[in-house]
N, C-alpha and C positions, 0 to 999 in steps of 0.2 A: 760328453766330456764335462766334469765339473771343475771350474775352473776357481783359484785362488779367494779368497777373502774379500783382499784385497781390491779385486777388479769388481767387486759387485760396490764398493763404499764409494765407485766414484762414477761422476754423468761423463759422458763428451764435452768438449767445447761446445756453447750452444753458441758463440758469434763464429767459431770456423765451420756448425754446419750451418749458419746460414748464409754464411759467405757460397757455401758446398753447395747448396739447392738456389740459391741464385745463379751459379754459372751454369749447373746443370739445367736453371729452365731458357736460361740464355742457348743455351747448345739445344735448347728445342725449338729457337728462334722465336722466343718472347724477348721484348725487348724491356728488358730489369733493367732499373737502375738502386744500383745496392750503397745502400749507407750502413753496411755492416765491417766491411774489413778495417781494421786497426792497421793499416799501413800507409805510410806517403806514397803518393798518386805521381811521386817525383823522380828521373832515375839516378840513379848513385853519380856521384860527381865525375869527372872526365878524370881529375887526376887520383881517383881511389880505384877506377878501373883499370888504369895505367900503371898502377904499385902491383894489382893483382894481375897482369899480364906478365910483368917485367917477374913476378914471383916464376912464374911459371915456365916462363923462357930460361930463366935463372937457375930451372930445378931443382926450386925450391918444393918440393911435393912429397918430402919422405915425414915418417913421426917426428915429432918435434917436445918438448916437456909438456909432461903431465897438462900441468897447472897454466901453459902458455909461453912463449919466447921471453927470454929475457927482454928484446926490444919494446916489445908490446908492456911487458909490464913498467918498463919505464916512460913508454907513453904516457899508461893511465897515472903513475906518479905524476909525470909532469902537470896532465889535465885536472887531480885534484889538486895541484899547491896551485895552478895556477888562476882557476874558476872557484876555487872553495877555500883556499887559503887551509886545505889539509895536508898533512905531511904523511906517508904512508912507507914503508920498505919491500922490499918485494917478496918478501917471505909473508907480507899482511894484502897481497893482491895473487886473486885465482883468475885464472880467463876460463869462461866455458862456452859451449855449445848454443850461444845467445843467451838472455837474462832470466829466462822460464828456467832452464840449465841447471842456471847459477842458483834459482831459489827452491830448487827439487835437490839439490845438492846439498843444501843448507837446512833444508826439513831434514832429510836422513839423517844429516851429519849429528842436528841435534834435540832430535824431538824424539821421545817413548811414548809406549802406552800410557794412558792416565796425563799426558802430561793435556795441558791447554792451553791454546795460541790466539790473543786478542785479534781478530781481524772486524776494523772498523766494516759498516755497510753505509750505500751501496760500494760493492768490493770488486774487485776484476775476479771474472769467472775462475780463476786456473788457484784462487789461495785458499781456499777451505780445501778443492781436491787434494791438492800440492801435502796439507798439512792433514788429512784422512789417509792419505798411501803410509805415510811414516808412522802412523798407529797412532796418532795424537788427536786431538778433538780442539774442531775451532770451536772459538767461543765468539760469535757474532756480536758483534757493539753497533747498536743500529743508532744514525746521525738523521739529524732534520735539514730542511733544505734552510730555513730560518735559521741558522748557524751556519750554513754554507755547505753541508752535508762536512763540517768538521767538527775530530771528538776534543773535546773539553774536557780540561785538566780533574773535573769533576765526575764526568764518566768514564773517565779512564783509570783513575782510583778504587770507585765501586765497582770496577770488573774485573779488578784481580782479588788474585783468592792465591790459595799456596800452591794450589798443582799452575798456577800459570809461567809459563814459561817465557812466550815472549810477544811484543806486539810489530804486528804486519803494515808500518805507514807506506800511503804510496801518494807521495805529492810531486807534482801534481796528478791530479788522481785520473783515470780509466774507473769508471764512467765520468765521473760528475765535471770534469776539469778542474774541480777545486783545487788548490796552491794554500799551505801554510806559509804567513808571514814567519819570520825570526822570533820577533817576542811570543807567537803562540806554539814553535817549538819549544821557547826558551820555557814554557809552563809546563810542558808536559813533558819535557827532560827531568825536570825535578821531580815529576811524580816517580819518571821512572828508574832514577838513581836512587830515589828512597827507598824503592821497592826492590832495589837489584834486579830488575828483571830485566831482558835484551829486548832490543829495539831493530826491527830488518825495515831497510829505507829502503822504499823499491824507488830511482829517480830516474827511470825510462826516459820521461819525458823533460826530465830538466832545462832542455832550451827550447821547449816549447812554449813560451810564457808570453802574455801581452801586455800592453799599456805601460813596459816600463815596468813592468811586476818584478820586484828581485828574486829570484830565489835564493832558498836556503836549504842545505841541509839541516839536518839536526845532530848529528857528529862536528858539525859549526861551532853549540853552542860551548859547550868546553870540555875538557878532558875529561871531564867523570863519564860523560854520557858518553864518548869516541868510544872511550874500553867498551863499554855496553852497545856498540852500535856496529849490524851489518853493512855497511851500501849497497846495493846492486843498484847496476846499471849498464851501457852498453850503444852500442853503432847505430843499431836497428832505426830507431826515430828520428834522429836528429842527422843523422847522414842518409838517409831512404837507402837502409841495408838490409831491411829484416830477412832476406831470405839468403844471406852471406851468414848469419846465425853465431857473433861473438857479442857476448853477454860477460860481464864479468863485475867481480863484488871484492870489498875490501873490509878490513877488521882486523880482531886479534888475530894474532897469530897463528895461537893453539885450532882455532874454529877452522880459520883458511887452509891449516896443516889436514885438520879433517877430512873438507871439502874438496881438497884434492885426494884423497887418499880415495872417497866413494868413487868421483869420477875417473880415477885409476883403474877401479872396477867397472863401468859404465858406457865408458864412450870412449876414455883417454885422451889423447890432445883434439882441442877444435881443432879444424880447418888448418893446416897449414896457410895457402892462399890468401885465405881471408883472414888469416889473424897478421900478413903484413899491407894486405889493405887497409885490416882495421889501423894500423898504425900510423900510415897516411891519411886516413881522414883524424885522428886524434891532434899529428904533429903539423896538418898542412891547410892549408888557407881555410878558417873558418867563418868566409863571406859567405858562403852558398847555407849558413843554414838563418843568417837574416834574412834570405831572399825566401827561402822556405817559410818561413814565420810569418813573414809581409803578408805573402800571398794567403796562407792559412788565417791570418788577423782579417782580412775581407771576405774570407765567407766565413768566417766566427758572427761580424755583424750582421751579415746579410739574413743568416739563418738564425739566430736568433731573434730580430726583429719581427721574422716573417712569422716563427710558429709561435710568439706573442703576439702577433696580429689576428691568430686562429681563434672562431668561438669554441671554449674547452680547453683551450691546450696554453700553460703558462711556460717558461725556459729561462731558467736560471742562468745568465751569464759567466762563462768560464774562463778563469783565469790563465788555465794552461791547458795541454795538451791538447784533442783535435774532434772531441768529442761534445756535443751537447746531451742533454738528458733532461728532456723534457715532462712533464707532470700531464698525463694524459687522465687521469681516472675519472675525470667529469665526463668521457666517454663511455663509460661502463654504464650497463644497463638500456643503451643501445642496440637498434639490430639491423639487419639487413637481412635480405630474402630467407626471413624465418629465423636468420641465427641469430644470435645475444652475444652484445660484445663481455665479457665477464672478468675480461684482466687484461694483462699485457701481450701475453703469447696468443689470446683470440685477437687481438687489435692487429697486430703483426702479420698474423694469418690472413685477417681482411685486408690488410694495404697490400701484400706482395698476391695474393688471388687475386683481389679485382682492381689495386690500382697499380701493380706490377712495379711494386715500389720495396724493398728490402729493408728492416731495419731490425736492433736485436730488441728482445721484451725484457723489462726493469725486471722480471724475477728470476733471469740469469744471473742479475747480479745485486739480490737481494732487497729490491724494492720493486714489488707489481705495479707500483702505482705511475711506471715510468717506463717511456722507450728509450734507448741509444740509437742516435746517428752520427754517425763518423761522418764528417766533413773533409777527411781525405781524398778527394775527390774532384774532379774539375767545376768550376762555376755553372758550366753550362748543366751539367748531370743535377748539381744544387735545385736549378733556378728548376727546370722539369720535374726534378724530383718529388719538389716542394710543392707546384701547382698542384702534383697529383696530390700529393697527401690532403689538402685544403679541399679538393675534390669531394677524395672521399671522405673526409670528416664530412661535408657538407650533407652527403650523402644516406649518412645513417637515419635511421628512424627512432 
């Protein structure tokens, strides 16, 4: 069978297989412990479980619009005038299939061949694929950790060109946790108004933030940049929904008319169910995701402190979401029982063989010189996790 173009231009998820091959060696009764899954370790709140019961008692379960309930989209209005101080209409908001959804929806809707899409690095695994299916070509802008792994209104000038179409921010960011302040939106809105070129805000994680860190969008800073600006965003993170899968993104008009027109062809309506859970968690008590961020702000420090305590290993402090991404590469050139550690997927391969420990390698997501560990996880998994990894670093030759 020869199969499409298409499916050869693109990898798997390398963090859902190695999410895949940790439970799998788990089901062989190795006792893994995985710092690879991107999701909260928390379950969905009592009363978003309670909207999606009552949904369904309700009967509520038949097709519902394209683009999502009116209800739900007047949620998300209300959640951005009332968190972002944005005004939006419901003809400029799509609900989809969770935020991956939303931004596979929005490569179709507007990317060709020849065109090219700025995606900062290190980047989430699924945005160079996302923007390779729709025949367009990412243009990787690679960031240092000494600026925060954020791009500068200087490198993001000299990386457009005329086939560029548009650039991929995602703050706070998957991997690095980095968080744009305002005024360093406010510099690279101007680059990108002068250049007319659109701006897709992936803000997954927007209440995952610590110390008091404010977020911002960058559709904040003022109307020039709003017209040029996708959102996406969605339930998953900040209500521990991800597998309830309502994602959804806001904009002009004309794009969002798009947007739903592909996923008219594609999937058509999310979830009934869970798009009037998702509306209970948007319209209904928003204590449970301080208590969520509490807890995630105490192993943020914990594990950071510890893999800066490691000989080789430094960890850049992250502002938001639930990831660190630490600098392993003073481990290369090590070995163990004859093998050479030589990057990040042989580092990875050595912690889950011999210290049964899970984590994903910096060049899934465009920097080898680094692994991700998800901190979504219990403390206790943490603190074992950790000893092991200190283990085996110790352990190399």
């Amino acid at each position: 069978m020869k199969f499409a173009k298409r499916v050869e231009r693109v990898k798997p998820s390398q963090t859902l297989a190695i999410t895949a091959k940790a439970n799998a060696l788990r089901a062989e009764g190795r006792d893994i412990i995985s710092f690879g899954a991107g999701e909260p370790d928390f379950n969905t709140p009592v009363n978003i479980r309670d909207a999606a019961v009552s949904a369904i008692q309700d009967g509520f379960t038949r097709y519902t619009p394209v683009g999502g309930i009116p209800e739900l989209k007047d949620a998300i209005i209300e959640k951005f005038r009332r968190d972002n101080q944005l005004i939006y209409k419901k003809s400029e908001i799509v609900v989809s299939c969770g935020a991956k959804h939303a931004l596979y929806n929005l490569a179709q809707a507007l990317f060709d061949e020849g065109d090219e899409v700025i995606i900062p690095s290190p980047y989430w695994v699924s945005y160079p694929d996302i923007v390779l299916l729709s025949g367009a070509v990412p243009s990787i802008l690679e960031t240092g950790e000494a600026d925060g792994f954020k791009v500068t209104p200087d490198q993001l000038e000299g990386a457009i060109n005329k086939r560029t179409k548009a650039l991929i921010l995602n703050s706070p960011s998957n991997p690095t946790g980095s968080t744009y302040t305002f005024a360093e939106l406010e510099a690279l809105a101007k680059v990108i108004v002068e250049k007319n070129i659109l701006v897709i805000s992936d803000e997954i994680y927007e209440k995952i933030v610590y110390g008091g860190f404010p977020f911002s969008s960058i559709a904040m800073v003022n109307e020039d940049v709003k017209k040029l600006s996708v959102v996406v965003n969605g339930v998953s993170k900040a209500y521990a929904m991800t597998g309830w899968r309502i994602g959804y993104a806001a904009g002009p008009e004309d794009i969002i008319s798009a947007m739903t027109k592909i996923q008219s062809q594609n999937t058509s309506n999310p979830a009934s169910i869970s798009q009037k859970a998702a509306v209970e968690a948007l319209n209904g008590d928003q204590g449970v995701i301080s208590e969520m961020v509490e807890e995630f702000g105490k192993r943020r420090h914990y594990i950071v402190d510890a893999l800066n305590g490691m000989t080789g290993i430094t960890c850049m402090n992250p502002e938001g979401a639930f990831y660190v991404f630490p600098d392993v590469s003073s481990l290369y050139g090590k070995s163990y029982d004859g093998k050479l550690i030589t990057g990040s997927a042989s580092l990875a391969e050595y912690l889950l063989d011999v210290a049964n420990v899970a984590v994903v390698p910096g060049i899934a997501f465009g920097s080898d010189d680094h692994i991700r560990l998800s901190y979504a996880t219990s403390m206790k998994n943490i603190r074992e996790g950790i000893t092991r990894i200190e283990d085996a670093v110790k352990n190399l030759g």
